[in-house]
C-alpha positions in Angstrom: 96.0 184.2 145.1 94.6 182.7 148.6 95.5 185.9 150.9 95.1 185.4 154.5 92.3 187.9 156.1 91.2 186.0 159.3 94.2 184.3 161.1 92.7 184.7 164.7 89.1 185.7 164.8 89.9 189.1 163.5 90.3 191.1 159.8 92.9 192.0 157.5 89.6 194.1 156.3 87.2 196.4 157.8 84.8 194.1 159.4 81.7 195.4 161.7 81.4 191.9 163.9 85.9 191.3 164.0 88.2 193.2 165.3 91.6 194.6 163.4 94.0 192.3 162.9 97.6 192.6 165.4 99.7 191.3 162.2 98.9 194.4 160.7 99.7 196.3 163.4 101.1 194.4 166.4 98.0 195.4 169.0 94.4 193.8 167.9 91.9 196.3 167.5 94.0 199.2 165.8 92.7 200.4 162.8 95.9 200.5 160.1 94.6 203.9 158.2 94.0 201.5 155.4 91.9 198.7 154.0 94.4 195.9 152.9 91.8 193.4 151.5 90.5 196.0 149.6 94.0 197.3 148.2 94.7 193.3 147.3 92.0 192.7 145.1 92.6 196.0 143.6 96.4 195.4 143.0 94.9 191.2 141.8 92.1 191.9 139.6 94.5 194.7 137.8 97.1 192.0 136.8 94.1 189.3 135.7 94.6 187.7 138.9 91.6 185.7 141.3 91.8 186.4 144.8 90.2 184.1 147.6 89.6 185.2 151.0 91.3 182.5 153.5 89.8 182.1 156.8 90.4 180.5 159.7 87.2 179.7 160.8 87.8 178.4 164.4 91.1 179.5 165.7 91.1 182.9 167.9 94.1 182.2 169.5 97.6 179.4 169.2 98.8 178.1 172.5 101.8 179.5 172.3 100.1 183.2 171.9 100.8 186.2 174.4 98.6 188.7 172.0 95.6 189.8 174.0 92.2 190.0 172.9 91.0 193.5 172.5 87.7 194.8 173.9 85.4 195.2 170.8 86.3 191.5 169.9 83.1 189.2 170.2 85.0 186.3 171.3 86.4 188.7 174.5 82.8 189.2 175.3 81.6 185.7 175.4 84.5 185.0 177.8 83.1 187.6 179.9 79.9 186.5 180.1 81.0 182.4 180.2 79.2 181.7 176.9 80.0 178.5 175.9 80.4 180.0 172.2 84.2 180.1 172.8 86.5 177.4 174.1 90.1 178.5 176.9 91.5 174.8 176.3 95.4 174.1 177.5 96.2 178.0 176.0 94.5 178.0 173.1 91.3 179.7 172.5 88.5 178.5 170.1 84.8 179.3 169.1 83.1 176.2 169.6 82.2 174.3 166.6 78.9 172.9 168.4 77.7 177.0 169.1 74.8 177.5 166.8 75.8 181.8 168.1 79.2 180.9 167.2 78.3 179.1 163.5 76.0 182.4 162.6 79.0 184.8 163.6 81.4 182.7 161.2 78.6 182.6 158.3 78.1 186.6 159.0 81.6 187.1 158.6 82.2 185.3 155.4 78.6 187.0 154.1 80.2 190.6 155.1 83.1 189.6 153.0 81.1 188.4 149.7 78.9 191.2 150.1 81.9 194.1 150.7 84.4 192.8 148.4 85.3 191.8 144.8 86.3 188.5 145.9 86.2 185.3 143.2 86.6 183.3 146.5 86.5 182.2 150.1 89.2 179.8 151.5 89.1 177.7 154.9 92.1 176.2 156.3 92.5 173.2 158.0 91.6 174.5 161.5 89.1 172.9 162.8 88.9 171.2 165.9 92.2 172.0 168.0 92.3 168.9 169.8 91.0 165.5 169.9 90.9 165.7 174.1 87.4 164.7 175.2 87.5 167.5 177.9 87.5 170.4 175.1 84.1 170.2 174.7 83.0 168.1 177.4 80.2 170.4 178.4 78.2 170.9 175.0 78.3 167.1 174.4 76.7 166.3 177.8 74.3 169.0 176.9 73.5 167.7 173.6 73.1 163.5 175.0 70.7 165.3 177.6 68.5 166.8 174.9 68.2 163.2 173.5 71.2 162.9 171.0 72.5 159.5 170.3 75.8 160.2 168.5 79.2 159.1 169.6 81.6 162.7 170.4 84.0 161.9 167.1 80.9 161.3 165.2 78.7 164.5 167.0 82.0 167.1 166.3 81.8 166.0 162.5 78.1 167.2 162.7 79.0 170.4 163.8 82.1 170.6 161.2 79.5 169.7 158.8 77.0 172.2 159.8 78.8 175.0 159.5 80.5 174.1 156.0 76.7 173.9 154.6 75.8 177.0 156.1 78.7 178.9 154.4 78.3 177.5 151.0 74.6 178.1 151.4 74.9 182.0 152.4 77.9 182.4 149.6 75.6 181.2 146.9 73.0 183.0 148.1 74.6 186.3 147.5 76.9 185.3 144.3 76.7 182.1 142.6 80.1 182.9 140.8 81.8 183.1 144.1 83.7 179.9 144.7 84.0 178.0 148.4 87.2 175.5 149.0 89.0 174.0 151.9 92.8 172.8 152.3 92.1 169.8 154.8 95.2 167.7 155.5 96.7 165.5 152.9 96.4 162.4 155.4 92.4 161.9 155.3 92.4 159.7 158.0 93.8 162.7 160.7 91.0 164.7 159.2 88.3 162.4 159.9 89.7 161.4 163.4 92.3 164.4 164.5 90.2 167.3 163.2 86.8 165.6 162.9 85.9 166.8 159.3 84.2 164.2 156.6 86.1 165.4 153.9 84.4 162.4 151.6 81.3 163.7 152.6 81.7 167.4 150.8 83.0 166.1 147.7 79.5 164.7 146.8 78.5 167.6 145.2 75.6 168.1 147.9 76.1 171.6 149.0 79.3 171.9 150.7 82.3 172.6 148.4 83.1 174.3 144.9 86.5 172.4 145.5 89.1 170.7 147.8 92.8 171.0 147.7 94.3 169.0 150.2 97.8 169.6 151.6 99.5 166.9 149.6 102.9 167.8 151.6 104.7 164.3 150.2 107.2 163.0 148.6 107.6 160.6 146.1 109.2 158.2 147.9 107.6 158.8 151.9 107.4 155.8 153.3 103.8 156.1 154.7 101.6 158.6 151.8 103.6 159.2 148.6 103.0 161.5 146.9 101.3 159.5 143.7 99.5 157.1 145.6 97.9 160.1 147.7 96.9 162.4 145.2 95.2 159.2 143.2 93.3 158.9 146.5 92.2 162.0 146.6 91.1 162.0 142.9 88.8 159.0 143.5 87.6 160.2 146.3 85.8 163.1 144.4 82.1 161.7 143.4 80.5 164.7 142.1 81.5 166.3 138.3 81.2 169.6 140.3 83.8 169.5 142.7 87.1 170.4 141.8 90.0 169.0 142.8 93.8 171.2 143.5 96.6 169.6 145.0 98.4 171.8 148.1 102.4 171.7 147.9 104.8 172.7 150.1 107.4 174.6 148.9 108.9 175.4 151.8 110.1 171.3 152.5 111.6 172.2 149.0 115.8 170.6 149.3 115.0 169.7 153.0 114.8 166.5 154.8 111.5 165.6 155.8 111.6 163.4 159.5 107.8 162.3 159.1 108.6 160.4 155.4 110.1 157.1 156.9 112.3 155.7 154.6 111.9 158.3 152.2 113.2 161.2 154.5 116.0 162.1 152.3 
């Protein structure tokens, strides 16, 4: 069971550095009277079930969000004090992947988590960086050419992506061996690498970044541009290392449904 306890820099759990999630109770910050993590591994681990903690490392808020941040939230504070930790771009807000005070509060999060909780897992999604605009980040990257860095942005933001993916397997390991680390990047690698700026081929060498991947293998047979074969035999091969594991993400809810982005395949 992958159960969701950070959607938007906050917890489904009782967390000392996020605040209380508003999908439990509408307003961020509330405290629900309960702990819902702790009664989901409970009610898991009862019926022989894992449990994974999914994260959404980055996101704090959608575009499309009208759900303020609360006071006690870290990421309300950096805006205060214009810390470039977290990112207003176009609506949505962000922590920014290139914050080293940022990465720590993400790797303190998911060590609160391994440390607090009977987990068998933790679980990132395939937020990462919300936009490919230049202007997102604009500022850190001038900071870091300045300082004498040589990397092109697309290449730089992968850096940070892959920064921050070490540090978590590192700290999870650190405090349980047992406890696994995956991500669900998008099934079409090539809007990973250059959309989202993560080098998925790079974690699946076994080196430090991922128990497994499962990619988000939303095809079908017959899509015109990544069927569904084709793309999970890609996948497969991509995989260089005995010790990454490979699951395959499906959508059940294109289940019967006509799927516009499948070309000819649609129906």
């Amino acid at each position: 069971v992958f159960v969701q306890v950070r959607p938007y820099g906050d917890a489904l759990y009782k967390s000392k550095y996020f605040p209380w999630s508003h999908t439990i109770t509408g307003t961020e910050g509330n405290d629900p009277g309960f702990d819902p993590l702790s009664v989901m591994i409970k009610e898991a681990h009862q019926r022989g079930l894992r449990v994974e903690a999914w994260i959404n490392p980055y996101r704090i808020r959608s575009g499309n969000s009208s759900v303020s941040l609360c006071a006690s939230n870290p990421a309300y504070k950096w805006i205060q004090q214009g810390d470039s930790a977290v990112i207003k771009y176009n609506g949505v807000i962000s922590y920014n992947p290139a914050s080293e005070k940022a990465q720590q509060l993400i790797v303190d999060g998911v060590a609160e988590i391994v440390e607090g909780y009977d987990v068998d897992g933790i679980h990132f999604d395939d937020y990462f960086y919300p936009t490919t605009d230049a202007a997102f980040d604009q500022s850190s990257y001038n900071a870091y050419k300045k300082s004498g860095g040589t990397l092109g942005l697309a290449q730089w933001r992968r850096q940070n992506v892959d920064s921050l993916i070490k540090k978590v397997y590192k700290k999870i390991k650190e405090i349980d061996s047992t406890v696994q680390f995956g991500v669900s990047p998008q099934g079409n690698n090539d809007n990973n690498l250059n959309g989202q700026y993560v080098d998925v081929s790079k974690w699946l060498t076994g080196t430090g970044y991922v128990d497994y991947i499962c990619p988000q293998i939303y095809f079908g047979y017959e899509n015109g541009t990544l069927p569904y074969a084709q793309t999970a035999s890609q996948w497969n091969n991509m995989i260089s290392s005995s010790g990454v594991k490979l699951y395959i993400g499906l959508a059940a809810y294109k289940l019967g449904a006509v799927d516009n982005w499948a070309g000819n395949g649609k129906n």
